[in-house]
Each structure stands twice: as C-alpha cells, then as structure tokens.
N, C-alpha and C positions, 0 to 999 in steps of 0.2 A: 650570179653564180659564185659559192663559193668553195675555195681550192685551201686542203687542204695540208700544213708545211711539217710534216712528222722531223718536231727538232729534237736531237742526244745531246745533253752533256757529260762531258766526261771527264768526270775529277781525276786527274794521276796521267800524265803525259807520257808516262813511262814505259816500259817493256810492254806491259801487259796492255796501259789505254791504249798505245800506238796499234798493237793488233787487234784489240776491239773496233777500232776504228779502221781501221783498215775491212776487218771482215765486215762490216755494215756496209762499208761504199762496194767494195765489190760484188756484191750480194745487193744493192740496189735497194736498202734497205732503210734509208736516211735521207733526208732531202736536205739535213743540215747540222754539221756537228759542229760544239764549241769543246774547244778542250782549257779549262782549268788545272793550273799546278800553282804551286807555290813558285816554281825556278821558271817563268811568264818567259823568259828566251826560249825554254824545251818545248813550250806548248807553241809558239810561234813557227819555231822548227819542226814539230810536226804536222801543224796544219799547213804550212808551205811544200813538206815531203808528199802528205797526201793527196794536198790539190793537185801537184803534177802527175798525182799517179792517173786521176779520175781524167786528166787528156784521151788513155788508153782505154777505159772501161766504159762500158755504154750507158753508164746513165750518171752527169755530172751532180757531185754531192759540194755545197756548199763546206767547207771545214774553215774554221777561224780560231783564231785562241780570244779567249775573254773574261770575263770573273763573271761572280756571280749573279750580277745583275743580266747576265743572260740567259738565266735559269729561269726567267718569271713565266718565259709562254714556251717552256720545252715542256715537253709530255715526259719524257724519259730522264733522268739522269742516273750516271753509269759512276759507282764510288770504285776507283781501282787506285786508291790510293796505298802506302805502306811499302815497309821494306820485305825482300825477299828473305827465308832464310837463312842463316849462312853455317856454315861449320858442322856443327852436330845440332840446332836446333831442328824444334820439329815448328809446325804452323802455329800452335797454342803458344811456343816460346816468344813471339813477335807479338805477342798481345800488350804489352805496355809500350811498344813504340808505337804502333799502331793509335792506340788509343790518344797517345800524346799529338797526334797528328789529327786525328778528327775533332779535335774537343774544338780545333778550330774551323775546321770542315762543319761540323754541326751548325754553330753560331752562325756561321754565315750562311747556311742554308736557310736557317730559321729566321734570317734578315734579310733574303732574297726575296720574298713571293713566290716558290716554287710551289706549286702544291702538286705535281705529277706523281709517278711510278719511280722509288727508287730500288733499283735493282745492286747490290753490295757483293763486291769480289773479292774486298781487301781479307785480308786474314789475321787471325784465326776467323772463316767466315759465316760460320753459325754465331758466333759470340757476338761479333763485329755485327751483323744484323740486329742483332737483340738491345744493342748498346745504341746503335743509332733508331732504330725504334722508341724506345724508352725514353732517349734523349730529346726527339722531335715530339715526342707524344705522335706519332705518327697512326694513322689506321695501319695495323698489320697488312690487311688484305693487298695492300700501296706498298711496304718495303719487304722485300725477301731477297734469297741469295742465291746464283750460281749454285754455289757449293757443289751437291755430286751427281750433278747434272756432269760433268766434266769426269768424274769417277764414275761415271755409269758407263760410259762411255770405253774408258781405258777397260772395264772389267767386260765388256764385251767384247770389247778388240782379243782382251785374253782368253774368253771362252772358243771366240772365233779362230783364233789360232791355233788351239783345240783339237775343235771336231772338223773346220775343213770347211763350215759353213759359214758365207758372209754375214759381217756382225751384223748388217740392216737387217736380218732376218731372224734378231736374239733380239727378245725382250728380259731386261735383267737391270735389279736394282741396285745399288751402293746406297743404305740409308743412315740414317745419322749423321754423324760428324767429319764434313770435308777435314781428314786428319786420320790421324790413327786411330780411332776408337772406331772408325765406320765399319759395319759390319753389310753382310749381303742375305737379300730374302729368297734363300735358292726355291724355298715351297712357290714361290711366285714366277722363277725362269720358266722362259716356254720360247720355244726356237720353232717355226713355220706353225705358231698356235700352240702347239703339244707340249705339255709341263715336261720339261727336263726330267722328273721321276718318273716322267713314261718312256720316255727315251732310254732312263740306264734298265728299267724292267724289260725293254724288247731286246737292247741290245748289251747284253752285261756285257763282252770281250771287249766292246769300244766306250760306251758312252760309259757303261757302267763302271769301268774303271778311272775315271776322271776322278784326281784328286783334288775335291773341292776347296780344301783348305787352301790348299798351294795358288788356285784359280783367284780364290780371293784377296790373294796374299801379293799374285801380278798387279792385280787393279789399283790397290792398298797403295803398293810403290809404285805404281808407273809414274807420278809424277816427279816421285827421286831419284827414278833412274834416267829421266828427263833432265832434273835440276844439275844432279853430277855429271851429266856426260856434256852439257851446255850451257849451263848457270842459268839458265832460266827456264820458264817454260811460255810459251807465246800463241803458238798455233789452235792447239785444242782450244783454251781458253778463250780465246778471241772469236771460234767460232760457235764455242757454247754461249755466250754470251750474246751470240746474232740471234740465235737460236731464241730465245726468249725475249729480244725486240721483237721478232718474227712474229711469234705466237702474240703480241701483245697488240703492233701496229696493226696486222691481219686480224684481230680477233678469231684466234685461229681455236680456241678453246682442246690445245694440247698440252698431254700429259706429260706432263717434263718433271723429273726427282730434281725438285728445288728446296731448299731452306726458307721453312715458316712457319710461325709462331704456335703449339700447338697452344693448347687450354679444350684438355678433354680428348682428345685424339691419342691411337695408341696408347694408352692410359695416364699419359703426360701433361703438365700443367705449367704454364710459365717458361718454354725454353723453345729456343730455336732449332729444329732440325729437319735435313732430309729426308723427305717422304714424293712419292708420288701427287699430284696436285695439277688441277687443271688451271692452264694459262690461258686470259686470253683480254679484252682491253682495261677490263678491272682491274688486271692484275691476278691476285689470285681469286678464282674464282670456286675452289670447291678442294678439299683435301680430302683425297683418295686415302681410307684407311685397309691397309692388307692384312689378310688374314694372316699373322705369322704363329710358327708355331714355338711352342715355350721354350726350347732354345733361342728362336731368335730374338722372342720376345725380350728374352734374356739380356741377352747382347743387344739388343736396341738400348734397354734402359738404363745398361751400363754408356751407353756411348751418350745420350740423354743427359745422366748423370756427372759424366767430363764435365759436358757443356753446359749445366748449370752452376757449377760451381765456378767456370772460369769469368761465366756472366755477373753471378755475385762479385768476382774480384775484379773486373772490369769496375764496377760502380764507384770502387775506393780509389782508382787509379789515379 
C-alpha cells in the first residue's frame, strides 16, 4: 500500500509564509511543511509556533524549518519571499529588492532537485513569475501566481457590499497586474448566473446605478487600505494561497484568476498576467480566454504592457 505525503515548502517565514502556513494546516491541507528563510531562527520559530497550534486543530501537520535540500520530494513549494511596500511605494517599486533576494532563491532551487509546482506571491508578482520562470527555464504550466486571485476576491467583497448579496454568489474578475494597472472584466460579472448587464437593465434605480469605476477602484486599493491601517496584509493572502494548494492537491480542476504565462492568449505574447485558468494537479491546466470588450481589451493591454516592461527590466537587475 502506498500512502501518499502532500509536502509544501515555503520560501519567506514571514508575515505573509507564517499565514500561508497556517491556512493550510487549519484547512487540513498539508501533511507537511518546511519552511526556508535566510534568518533559519524565524523559520525555526515559526514551525515551533505552528506545531503547537496543530495540538488544537484536527488533523496534525508535520512543520519543520529546513533548506533546501528538502524541496527534492515536495510537490509544492510556496515562494513568499521579499519586502513589503513601504512609504509611497507601489508593488512594481519593490522589484529590485525582490529580485536581489531570489537571484539567490533561484540558484538554490536549480541545486535542490525540486522539480514540483511553484506557486510565487512575492511581488511585483506577475514579474516575479516571469523572472523566476525564465530563470529556472521552468515549464510555465508548473510556475504561476496568486496574483489577483486575492483581488478578485477583495472586488467581490466590494460588489457585495454593494448590492446586499453575498460575495459566494458573485462571479467577477480582477485581471492583469496584481498592482495598479489591473483592470476588471465587468462584460463577464454575473451574480446568481445573470450577467450584471442584466441586472442594471431590470433593475436601473438599484443595480443600474452602481458606480462601476469606483467598484473597481475598492478592489484596486483594498489591499492598501489593508497595508495602512495594519502594515501588512496576512489573512486574505494566506487563504488565497490554500485555495490553490486545494485545487492542486485535490485535482480539483478550478477556475481560479491566477498569473500565467500568456503566448497567444488575449492577444499577448511573452508576459505574465491574470486571467481566469483552470487549476488542478498539473498545475495549470487550460487558460480560460474571456470575451472582453474593446475597452477592456483596452485596459488589459495596457496593464500587459506594465508588465512586460518591468519583466524586461528585471532581466538587467
């Protein structure tokens, strides 16, 4: 009989891997996580913090801190490495420390024996994909990102807050660039199945009055109104992030707006962005192209267009 041990490792011990890891063990989703940092005390402390959590939670998770010679037989590893923003920057301003930080993350990935699913949160994190893709010579279909899987999220909380109707019952995208260039596919909302343009046609005094700019403009910032009122952000993240172990260890073959690699899709070529995409033990398994219309096409290409130029400047870094 043979049993098998769904391992995570998780590069970045910090804010963000601590609640990654956290939402996988509580979520029963792990049978074993290592966590890698550079600062080897943090990751010690936090797989000491989480192992006593798993006393209370019903299914015990393995957590250990390690390097990367424990990457060889994980299926997953989870890159949350990088600094937060600070000040006035935005996510695209953190791309050279970032990058300064994986040039040694890479290397030692490419001297592990890892060859699983890498799943990338660091930011700027369409770039940060592209760059560690490129780097590993990686199969695309094996590295993509969070990205606005997490802003799809925050922009249905803001729709839902709205109209009154729970967000589980909004389908709605954030695509492009985890950042400020992402734009939203509203021809594609549809709330209990019914495209949102049926909804403002029946109902103009309510639905029809929704200011969609402003809707988008919630989702946009909700992680800065997040980052300013608590200097970080931890919760959403950590469990978008389960969210896509989910789909990966279950072969759940769902459609999650993740960051990957188009060539040909949308009319793009060469760059990393949010699109709808089926998840499921491949990885990615199929990218869902939406019908959008010449405005958004618009604004997709623009936000496309960010991210290939910060890709390009990644490469000089």
């Amino acid at each position: 009989m043979s049993i098998s041990n769904r391992k995570v490792v998780i590069v970045g011990a910090g804010h963000v891997g601590s609640h990654v890891g956290y939402a996988l063990i509580s979520q029963s989703l792990a049978d074993e996580i290592v966590y890698i940092d550079s600062d080897h005390a943090k990751a010690v402390a936090q797989a000491f913090d989480l192992t006593d959590a798993t006393n209370y939670l019903p299914v015990r998770t393995k957590v250990t801190a390690g390097d990367y010679s424990d990457a060889k037989d994980a299926q997953i590893m989870i890159i949350a490495a990088g600094p937060l923003p600070t000040g006035n920057q935005t996510r695209m301003d953190t791309l050279g420390q970032t990058i300064a930080i994986l040039k040694d993350v890479t290397k030692s990935i490419r001297e592990s024996g890892f060859d699983g699913i890498i799943i990338s949160i660091s930011n700027p994190a369409d770039v940060i994909a592209h760059y560690i893709q490129h780097t590993l010579n990686w199969a695309p279909e094996r590295i993509f990102s969070t990205s606005t899987t997490l802003d799809s999220a925050r922009l249905r909380r803001a729709i839902a807050q709205e109209i009154g109707i729970d967000q589980k019952s909004i389908t709605a995208y954030a695509l492009g660039e985890h950042g400020e260039s992402q734009m939203v596919a509203w021809s594609a909302v549809t709330i209990a199945g019914k495209p949102l343009s049926q909804w403002r046609e029946e109902y103009p005094d309510t639905f029809g009055k929704l200011d969609l700019d402003a809707l988008a403009d919630a989702g946009r910032e909700g992680g800065w109104t997040i980052l300013r009122g608590k200097q970080c952000t931890e919760f959403g993240i950590g469990a978008s992030a389960a969210e896509v172990v989910r789909a990966i260890f279950y072969n759940e073959n769902r459609v999650l707006s993740v960051s990957v690699l188009l060539n040909g899709k949308y009319g793009q070529h060469d760059v990393y962005a949010s699109v709808p995409a089926i998840v499921n033990r491949d990885g990615i398994a199929e990218i869902i192209e939406l019908h959008l219309t010449p405005e958004e096409q618009e604004k997709f290409n623009a936000s496309c267009k960010t991210m290939s130029e910060n890709y390009q400047l990644s490469l000089t870094l």
